[in-house]
C-alpha positions in Angstrom: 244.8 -43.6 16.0 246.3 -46.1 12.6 245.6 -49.3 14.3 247.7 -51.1 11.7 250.6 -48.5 12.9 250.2 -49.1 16.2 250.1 -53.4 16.3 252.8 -53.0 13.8 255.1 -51.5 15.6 254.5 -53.8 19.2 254.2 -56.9 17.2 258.1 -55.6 15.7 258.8 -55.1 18.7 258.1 -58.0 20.3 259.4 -60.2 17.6 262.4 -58.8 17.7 262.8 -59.3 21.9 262.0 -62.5 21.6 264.1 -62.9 18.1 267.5 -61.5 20.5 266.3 -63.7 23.2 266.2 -66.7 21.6 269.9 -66.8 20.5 271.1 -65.0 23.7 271.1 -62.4 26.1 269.3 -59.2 25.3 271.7 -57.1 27.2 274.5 -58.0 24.9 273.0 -56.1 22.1 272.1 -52.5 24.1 275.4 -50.8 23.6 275.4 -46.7 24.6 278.6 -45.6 22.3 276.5 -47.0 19.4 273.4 -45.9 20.0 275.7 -42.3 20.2 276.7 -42.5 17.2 273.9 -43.6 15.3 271.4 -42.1 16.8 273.1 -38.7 18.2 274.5 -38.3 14.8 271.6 -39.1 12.4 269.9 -36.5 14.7 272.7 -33.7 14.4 273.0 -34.2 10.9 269.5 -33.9 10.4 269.6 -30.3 11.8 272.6 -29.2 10.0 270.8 -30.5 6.5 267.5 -28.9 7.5 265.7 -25.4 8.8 265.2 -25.4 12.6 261.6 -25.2 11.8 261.0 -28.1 9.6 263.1 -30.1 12.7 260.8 -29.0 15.0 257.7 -29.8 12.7 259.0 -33.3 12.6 257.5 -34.7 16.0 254.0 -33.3 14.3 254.5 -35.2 11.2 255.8 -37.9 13.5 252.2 -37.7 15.1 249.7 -37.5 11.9 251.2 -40.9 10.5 249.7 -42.4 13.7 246.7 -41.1 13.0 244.4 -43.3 10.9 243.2 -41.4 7.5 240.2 -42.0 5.9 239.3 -39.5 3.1 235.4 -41.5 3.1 234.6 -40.6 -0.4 231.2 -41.9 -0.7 230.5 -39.2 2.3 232.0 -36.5 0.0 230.5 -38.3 -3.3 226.6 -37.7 -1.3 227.7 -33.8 -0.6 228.3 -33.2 -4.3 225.2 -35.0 -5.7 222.6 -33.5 -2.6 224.5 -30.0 -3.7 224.0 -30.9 -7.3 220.3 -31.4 -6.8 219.6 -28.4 -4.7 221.2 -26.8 -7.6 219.5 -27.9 -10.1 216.5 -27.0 -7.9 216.9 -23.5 -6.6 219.7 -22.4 -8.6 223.6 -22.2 -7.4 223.2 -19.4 -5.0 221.0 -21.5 -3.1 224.3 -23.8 -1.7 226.2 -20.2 -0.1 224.3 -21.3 3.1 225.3 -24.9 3.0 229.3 -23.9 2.1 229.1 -22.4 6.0 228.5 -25.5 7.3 231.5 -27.6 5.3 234.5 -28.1 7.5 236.7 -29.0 4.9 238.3 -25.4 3.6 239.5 -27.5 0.1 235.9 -27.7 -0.3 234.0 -24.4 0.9 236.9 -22.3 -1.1 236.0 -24.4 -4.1 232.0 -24.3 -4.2 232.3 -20.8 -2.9 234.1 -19.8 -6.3 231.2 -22.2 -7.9 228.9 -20.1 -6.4 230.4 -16.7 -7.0 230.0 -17.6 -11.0 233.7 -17.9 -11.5 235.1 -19.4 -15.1 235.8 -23.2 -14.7 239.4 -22.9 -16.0 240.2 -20.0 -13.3 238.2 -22.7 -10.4 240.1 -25.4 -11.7 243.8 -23.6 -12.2 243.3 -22.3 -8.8 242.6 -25.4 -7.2 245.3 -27.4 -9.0 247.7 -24.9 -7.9 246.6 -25.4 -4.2 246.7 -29.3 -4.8 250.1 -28.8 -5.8 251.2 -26.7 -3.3 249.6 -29.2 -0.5 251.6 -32.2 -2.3 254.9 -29.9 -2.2 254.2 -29.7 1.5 253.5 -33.5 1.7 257.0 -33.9 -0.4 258.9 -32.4 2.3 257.4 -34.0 5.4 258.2 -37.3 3.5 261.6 -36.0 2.5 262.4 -35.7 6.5 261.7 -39.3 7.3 263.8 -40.6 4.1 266.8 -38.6 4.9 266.7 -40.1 8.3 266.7 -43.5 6.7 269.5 -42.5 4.4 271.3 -41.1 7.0 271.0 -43.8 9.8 272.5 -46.7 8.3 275.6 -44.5 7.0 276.7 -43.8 10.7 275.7 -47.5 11.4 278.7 -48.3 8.6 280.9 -45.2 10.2 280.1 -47.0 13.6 281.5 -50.3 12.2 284.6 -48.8 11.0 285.4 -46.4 14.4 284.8 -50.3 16.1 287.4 -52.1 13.6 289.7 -49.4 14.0 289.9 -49.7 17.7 289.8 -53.2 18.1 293.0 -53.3 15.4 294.6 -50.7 17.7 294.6 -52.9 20.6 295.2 -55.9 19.2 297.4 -56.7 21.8 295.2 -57.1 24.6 292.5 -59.8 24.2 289.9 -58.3 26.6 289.3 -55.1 24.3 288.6 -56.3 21.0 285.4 -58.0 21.9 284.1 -54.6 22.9 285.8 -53.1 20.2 283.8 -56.0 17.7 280.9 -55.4 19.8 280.6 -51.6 19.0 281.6 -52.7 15.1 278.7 -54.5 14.7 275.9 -53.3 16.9 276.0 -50.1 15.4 275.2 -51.4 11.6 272.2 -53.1 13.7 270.9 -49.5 14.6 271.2 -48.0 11.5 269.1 -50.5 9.9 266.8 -50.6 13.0 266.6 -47.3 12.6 266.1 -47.0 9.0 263.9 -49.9 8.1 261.9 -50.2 12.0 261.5 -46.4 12.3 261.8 -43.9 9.4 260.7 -45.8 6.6 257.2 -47.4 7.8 256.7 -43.3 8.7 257.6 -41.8 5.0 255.7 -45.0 3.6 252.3 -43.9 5.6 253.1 -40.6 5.0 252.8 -40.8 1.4 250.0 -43.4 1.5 248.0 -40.7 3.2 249.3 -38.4 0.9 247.8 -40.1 -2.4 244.6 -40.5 -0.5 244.1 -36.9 0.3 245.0 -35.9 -3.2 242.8 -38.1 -4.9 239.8 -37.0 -2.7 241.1 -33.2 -3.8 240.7 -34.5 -7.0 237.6 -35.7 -6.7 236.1 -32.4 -4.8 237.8 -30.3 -8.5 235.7 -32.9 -10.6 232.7 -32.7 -8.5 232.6 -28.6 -8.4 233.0 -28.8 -12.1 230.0 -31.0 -12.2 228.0 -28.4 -10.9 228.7 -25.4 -12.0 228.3 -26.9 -15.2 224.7 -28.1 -13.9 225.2 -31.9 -15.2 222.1 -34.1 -13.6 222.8 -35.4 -10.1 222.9 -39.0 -11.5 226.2 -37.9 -13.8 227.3 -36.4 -11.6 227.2 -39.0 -9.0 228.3 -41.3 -12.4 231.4 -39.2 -13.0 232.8 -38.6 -9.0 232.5 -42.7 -8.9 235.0 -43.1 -11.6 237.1 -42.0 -8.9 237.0 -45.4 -6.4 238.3 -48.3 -6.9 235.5 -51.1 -8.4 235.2 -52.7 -5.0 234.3 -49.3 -3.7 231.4 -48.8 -6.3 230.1 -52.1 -5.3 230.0 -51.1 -2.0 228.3 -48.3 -2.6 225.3 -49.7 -4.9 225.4 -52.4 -1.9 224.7 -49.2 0.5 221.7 -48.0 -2.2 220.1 -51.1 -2.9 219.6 -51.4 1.4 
């Protein structure tokens, strides 16, 4: 479970209670015929603009962005230069028994081609199509959440306008246009709600797991490369650190040095 996504979202939730509170009664802002038509629309939109499947394969999407992602590179970093040794060592056919054991499938198809002696242009071609292929995938799952926030706010304006509409139209009797206003403006509330509280902070963790999973695929290509060329475990080590971030190296010569 994404901690931050979790406290996030009650601490927004919370704030924004207490926020309504504050100025007046809560009540006055839950209103049914707006949350229809923002929320009942955004949704029926969203299944006319997209395959039944892909609907579906939203509440799992909805799902992995609450679940914390961490690629742990230095874990992978150690595979590669324990693999480069025993390579160097016994020779590249000695890994096929350690590929069984990897769970990641990224990983075993990759040192499995490594292994089978294929050319490093056909590994790395093959793997940079898959990488592609898995950020294509990624695209779309973000795609869902930004539509929604595209989507939301517009029926929050079309809201606003069905609200105006009515309240002109009875213009001659006081006691409807304050619901009239009411519906106006509540429903410009939920589409930004929705948009900005909901979709949004999804697509953003979306793609912030997306880069992180790409640049550990691109670290596992670099790393297979290291070995089948058979560079020195130190190199290789050297070369698959490139990929972190500076703090990250000094964490990791931190973790050596104890």
């Amino acid at each position: 479970m994404d901690m931050g996504m979790v406290v996030g979202f009650i601490l927004g939730i919370i704030f924004l209670i207490v926020g309504i509170s504050l100025g007046g009664s809560l009540l006055m802002f839950v209103d049914l015929p707006s949350i229809m038509i923002v929320v009942g629309c955004t949704f029926a939109t969203f299944l006319m603009a997209n395959p039944l499947s892909l609907c579906i394969g939203a509440i799992k999407i909805t799902m992995k962005s609450l679940v914390a992602y961490d690629p742990k590179p230095l874990d992978t970093i150690s595979i590669f230069v324990s693999f480069a040794e025993k390579a160097r060592r016994d020779g590249l056919l000695a890994l096929e028994s350690d590929i069984d054991e990897l769970k990641d499938p990224f990983l075993k198809k990759g040192l499995q081609l490594v292994v089978d002696g294929t050319d490093p242009n056909l590994i790395k071609g093959i793997l940079e199509t898959e990488l592609a292929g898995m950020e294509a995938r990624h695209a779309t799952a973000i795609g869902v959440y930004i539509n929604i926030a595209t989507l939301a706010p517009a029926f929050g304006m079309i809201g606003t306008l069905i609200g105006l509409i009515n309240m002109l139209a009875k213009m001659d009797d006081p006691s409807a246009i304050g619901p009239s206003m009411s519906v106006a403006l509540i429903t410009t509330m939920y589409g930004s709600f929705v948009a900005n509280f909901l979709a949004n902070p999804v697509a953003f963790k979306l793609r912030s797991n997306s880069g992180n999973e790409v640049g550990l695929r691109e670290l596992m290509i670099e790393g297979m490369l290291a070995i089948q060329s058979g560079d020195n475990p130190r190199i290789v080590e050297e070369r698959l650190k490139a990929f972190l971030a500076p703090s990250a190296r000094g964490a990791a010569k931190k973790e050596e040095g104890e």
